[in-house]
C-alpha positions as CSV (number, residue, x, y, z in Angstrom):
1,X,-1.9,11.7,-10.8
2,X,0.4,9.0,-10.3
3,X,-2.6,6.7,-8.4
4,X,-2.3,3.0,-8.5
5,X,-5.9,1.0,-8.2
6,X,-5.9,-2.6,-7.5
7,X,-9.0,-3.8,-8.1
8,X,-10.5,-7.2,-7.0
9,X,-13.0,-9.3,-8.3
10,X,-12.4,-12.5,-6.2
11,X,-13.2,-13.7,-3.4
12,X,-15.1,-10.9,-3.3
13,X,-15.5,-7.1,-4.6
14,X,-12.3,-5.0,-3.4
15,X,-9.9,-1.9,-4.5
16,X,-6.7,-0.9,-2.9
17,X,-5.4,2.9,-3.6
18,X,-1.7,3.5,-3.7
19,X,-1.0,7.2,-4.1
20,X,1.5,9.3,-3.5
21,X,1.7,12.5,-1.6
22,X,4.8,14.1,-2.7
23,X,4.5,17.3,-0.2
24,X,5.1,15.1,2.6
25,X,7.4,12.6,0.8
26,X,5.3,9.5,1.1
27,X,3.1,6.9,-0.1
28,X,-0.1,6.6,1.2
29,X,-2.4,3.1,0.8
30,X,-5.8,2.6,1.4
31,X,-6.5,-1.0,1.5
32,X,-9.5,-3.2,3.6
33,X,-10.7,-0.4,5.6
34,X,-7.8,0.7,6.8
35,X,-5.1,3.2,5.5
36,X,-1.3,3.4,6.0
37,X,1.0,6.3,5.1
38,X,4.9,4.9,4.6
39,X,7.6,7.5,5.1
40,X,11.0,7.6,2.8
41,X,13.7,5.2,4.3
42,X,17.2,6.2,2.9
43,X,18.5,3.0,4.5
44,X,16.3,1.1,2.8
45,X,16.2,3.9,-0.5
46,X,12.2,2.5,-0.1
47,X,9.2,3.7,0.9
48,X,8.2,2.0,4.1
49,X,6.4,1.7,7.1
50,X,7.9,0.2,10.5
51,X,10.4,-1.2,8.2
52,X,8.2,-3.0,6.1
53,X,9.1,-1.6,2.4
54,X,6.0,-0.9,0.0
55,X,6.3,-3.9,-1.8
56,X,6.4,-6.1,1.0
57,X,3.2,-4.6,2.9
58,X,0.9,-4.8,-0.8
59,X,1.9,-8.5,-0.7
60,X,1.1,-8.9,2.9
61,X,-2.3,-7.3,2.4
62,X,-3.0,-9.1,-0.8
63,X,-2.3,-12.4,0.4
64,X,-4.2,-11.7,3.9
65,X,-7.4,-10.4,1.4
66,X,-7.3,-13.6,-0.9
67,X,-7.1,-16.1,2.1
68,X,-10.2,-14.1,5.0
């Protein structure tokens, strides 16, 4: 369905969902209790949210989870 888990092993047990929701044209991620839902930016031809692009925010998120 088009679903992206990152799972996590260290420093401790963890998943973050990436999935799409394709009636609403965006990308919705589920990641340390909290969820986010990024909109299509044409200026950016991204998905994003507050003009941080997909990429950008699973890095952010990753690197904040490894280093709490």
């Amino acid at each position: 369905n088009g679903v992206l888990n990152l799972v996590f092993e260290e420093p401790k047990e963890a998943k973050f969902v990436v999935s799409p929701n394709a009636p609403v044209r965006q990308v919705w991620v589920s990641a340390m209790a909290r969820s986010y839902k990024l909109a299509w930016d044409p200026a950016r031809d991204a998905f994003a949210l507050n003009g941080e692009p997909l990429e950008a925010l699973l890095a952010r998120l990753t690197a904040e989870f490894v280093s709490a």
